[in-house]
C-alpha positions as CSV (number, residue, x, y, z in Angstrom):
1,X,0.0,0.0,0.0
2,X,1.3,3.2,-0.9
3,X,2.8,5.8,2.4
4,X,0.6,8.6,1.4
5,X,-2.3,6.6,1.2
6,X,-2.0,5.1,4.9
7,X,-0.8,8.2,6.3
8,X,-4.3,9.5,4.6
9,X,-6.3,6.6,6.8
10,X,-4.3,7.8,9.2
11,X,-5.7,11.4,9.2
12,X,-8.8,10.1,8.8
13,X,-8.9,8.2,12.0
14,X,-7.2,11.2,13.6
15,X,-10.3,13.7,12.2
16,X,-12.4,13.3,15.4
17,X,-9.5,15.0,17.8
18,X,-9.5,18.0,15.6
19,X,-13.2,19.1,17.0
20,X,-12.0,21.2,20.5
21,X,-14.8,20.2,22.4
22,X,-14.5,16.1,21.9
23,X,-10.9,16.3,21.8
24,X,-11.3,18.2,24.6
25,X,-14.0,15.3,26.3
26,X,-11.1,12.4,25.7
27,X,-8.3,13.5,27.3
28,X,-10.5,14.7,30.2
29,X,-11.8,11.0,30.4
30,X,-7.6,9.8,29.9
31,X,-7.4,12.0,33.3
32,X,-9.8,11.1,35.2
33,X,-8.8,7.3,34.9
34,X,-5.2,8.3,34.9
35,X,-5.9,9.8,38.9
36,X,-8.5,8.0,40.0
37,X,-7.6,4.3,38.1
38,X,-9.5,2.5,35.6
39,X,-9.6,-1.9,35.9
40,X,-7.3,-3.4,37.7
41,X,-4.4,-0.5,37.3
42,X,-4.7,1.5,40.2
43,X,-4.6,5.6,39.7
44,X,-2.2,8.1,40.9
45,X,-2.5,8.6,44.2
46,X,-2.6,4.5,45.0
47,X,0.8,4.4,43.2
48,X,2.1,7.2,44.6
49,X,1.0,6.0,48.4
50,X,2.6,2.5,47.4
51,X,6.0,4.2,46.0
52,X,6.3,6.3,49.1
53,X,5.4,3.1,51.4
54,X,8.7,1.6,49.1
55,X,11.2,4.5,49.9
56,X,10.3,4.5,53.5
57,X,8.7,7.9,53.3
58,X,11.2,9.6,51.1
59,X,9.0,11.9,48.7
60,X,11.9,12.8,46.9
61,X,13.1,9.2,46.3
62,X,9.3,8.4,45.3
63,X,9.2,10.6,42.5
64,X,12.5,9.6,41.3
65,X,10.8,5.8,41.2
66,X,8.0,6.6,39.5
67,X,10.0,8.8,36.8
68,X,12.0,6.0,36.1
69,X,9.4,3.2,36.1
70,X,7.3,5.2,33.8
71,X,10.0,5.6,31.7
72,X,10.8,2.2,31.3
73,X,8.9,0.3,28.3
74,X,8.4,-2.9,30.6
75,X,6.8,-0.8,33.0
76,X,4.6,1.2,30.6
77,X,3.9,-2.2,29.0
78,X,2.3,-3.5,32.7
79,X,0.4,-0.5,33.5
80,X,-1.3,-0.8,30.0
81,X,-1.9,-4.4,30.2
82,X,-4.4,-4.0,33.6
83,X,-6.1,-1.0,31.9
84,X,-8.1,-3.5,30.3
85,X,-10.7,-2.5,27.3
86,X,-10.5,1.1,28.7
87,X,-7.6,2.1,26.2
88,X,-9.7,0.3,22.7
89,X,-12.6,2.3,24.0
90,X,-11.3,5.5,23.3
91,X,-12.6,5.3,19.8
92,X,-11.7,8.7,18.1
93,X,-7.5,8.6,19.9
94,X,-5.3,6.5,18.3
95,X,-4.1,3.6,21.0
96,X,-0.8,4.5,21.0
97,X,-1.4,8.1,22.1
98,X,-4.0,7.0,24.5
99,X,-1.4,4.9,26.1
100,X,0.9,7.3,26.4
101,X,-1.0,9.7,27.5
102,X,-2.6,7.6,30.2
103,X,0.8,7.1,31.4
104,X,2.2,10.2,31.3
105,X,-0.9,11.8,33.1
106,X,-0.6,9.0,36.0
107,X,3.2,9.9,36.5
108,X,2.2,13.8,36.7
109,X,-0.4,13.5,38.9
110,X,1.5,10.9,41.0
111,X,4.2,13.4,41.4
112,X,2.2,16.7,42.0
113,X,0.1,14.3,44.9
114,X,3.4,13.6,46.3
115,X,4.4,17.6,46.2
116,X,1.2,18.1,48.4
117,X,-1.2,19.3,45.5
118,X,-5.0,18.5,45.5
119,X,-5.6,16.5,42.4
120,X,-9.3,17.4,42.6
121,X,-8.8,21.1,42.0
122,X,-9.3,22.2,38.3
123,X,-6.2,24.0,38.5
124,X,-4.0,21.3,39.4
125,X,-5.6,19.0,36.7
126,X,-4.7,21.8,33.6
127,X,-1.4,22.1,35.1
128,X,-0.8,18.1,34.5
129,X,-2.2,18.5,31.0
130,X,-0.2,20.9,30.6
131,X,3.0,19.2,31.3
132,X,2.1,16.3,29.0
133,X,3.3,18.8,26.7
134,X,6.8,19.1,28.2
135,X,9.2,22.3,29.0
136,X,10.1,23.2,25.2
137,X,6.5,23.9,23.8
138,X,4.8,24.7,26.5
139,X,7.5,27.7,26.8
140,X,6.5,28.1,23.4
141,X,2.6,28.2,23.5
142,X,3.1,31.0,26.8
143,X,5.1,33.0,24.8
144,X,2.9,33.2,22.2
145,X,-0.3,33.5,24.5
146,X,-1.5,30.5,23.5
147,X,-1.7,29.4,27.1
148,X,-2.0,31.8,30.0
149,X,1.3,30.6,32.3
150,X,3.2,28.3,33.0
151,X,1.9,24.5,35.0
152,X,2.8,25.9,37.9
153,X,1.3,29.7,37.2
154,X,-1.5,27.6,36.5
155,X,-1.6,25.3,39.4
156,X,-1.3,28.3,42.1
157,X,-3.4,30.5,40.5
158,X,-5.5,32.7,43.2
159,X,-9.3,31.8,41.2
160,X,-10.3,28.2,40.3
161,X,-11.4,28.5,36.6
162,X,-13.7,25.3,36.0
163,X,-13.5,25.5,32.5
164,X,-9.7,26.0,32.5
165,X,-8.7,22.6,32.5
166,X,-11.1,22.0,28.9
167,X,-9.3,24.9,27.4
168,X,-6.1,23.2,27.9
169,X,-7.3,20.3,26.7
170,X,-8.1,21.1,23.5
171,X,-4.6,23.1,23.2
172,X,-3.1,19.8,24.0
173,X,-4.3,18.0,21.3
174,X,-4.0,20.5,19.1
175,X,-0.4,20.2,19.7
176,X,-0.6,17.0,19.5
177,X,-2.2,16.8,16.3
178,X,0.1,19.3,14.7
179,X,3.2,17.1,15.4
180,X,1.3,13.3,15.1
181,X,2.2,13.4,11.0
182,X,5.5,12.9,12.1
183,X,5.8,10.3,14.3
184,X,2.7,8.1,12.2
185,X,5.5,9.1,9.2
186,X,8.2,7.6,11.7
187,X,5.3,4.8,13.0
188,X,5.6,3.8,9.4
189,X,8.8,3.6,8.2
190,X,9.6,1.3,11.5
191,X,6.6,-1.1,9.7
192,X,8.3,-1.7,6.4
193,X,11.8,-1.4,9.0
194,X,10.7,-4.1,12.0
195,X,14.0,-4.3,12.5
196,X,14.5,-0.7,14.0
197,X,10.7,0.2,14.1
198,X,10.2,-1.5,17.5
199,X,13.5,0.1,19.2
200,X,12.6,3.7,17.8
201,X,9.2,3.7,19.0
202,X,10.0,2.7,22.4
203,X,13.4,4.5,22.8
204,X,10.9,7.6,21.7
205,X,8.2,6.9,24.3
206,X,10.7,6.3,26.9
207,X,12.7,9.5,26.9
208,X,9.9,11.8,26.1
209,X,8.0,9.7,29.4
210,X,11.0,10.8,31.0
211,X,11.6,14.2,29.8
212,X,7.9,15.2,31.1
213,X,8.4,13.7,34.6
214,X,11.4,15.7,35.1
215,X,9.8,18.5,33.7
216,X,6.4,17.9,36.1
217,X,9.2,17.4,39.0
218,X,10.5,21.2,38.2
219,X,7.3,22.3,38.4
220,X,5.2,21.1,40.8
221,X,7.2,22.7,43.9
222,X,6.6,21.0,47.1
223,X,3.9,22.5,49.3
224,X,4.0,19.8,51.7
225,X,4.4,21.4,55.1
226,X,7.5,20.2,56.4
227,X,7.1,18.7,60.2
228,X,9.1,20.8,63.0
């Protein structure tokens, strides 16, 4: 089959993320399970309250764990595996970008529960979409008023905005959307390329996992009040 004809079904299949309002309504859904768990694969603050239980209390060390096992493909690979059918019901977002953006929100919220934020405020949950995006664009999109601060501008803002977190949303996947030609391109190649196409996609997925965590980690300051 020719490229430009599957990266044409591609695009197609892609079509229903463009509207703003259901593009918006999926990654609000990939949220809520990413906090709150979906299945057997329990959300962000479970994993969190089991990472800190693993570094004897060390916050710090917990979010250093969870960077790094989110990072890694194996386990991406068994967080994915307990979500079950939730991932193939996400008609209108390709399944690789709902996995990866299930497991990229779950790291982010992990690590802004561990830095003593409320993961049920609106503001906190823009500010995690918002890092999905990572350090690079998102410096990019403030600077060009596309979004209105930085994640953590956003997280400690002094008024909840209820519709905030939709906004952001839909600038996500517009982001998204604006680069996902590329990578189906590079998705692609690494078919006719099995070889190659395997160790790209995951090598890709692993340090842009990673790059985000740090970033979320640079963000989301601790507020945790520290005993006397």
């Amino acid at each position: 089959m020719p490229l430009t004809s599957t990266l044409g079904k591609a695009a197609v299949r892609l079509a229903p993320l463009a509207a703003p309002q259901a593009g918006g309504a999926v990654l609000h859904r990939v949220l809520n399970a990413a906090i709150n768990g979906v299945g057997a694969a329990p959300g962000a603050r479970v994993m969190a309250g089991r990472q800190l239980a693993r570094r004897h209390g060390d916050h710090e060390a917990a979010i250093t764990s969870i960077i790094k096992q989110h990072a890694v493909a194996g386990g991406v690979g068994g967080f994915v595996t307990n979500l079950g059918g939730f991932v193939t019901s996400l008609a209108a977002m390709p399944a690789n970008l709902a996995t990866l953006a299930l497991t990229q929100s779950r790291m982010v919220a992990a690590i802004a529960h561990l830095r003593g934020y409320d993961l049920d405020d609106p503001r906190v949950r823009a500010a995690i979409v918002m890092c999905l995006l990572g350090r690079t664009l998102v410096d990019d999109m403030v600077a060009k008023g596309q979004l209105p601060s930085t994640p953590i501008g956003v997280a400690t803002a002094p008024m909840s905005d209820a519709k905030l977190e939709q906004q952001i949303c839909q600038k996500v996947l517009s982001a998204w959307l604006a680069q996902i030609g590329g990578k189906q391109a590079v998705a692609l190649v690494g078919k006719r390329l099995p070889v190659i196409g395997g160790g790209v996609g995951a090598a890709t997925d692993g340090l842009s996992t990673r790059a985000v965590g740090r970033y979320a980690a640079s963000q989301f300051v601790s507020r945790r009040q520290v005993p006397r």
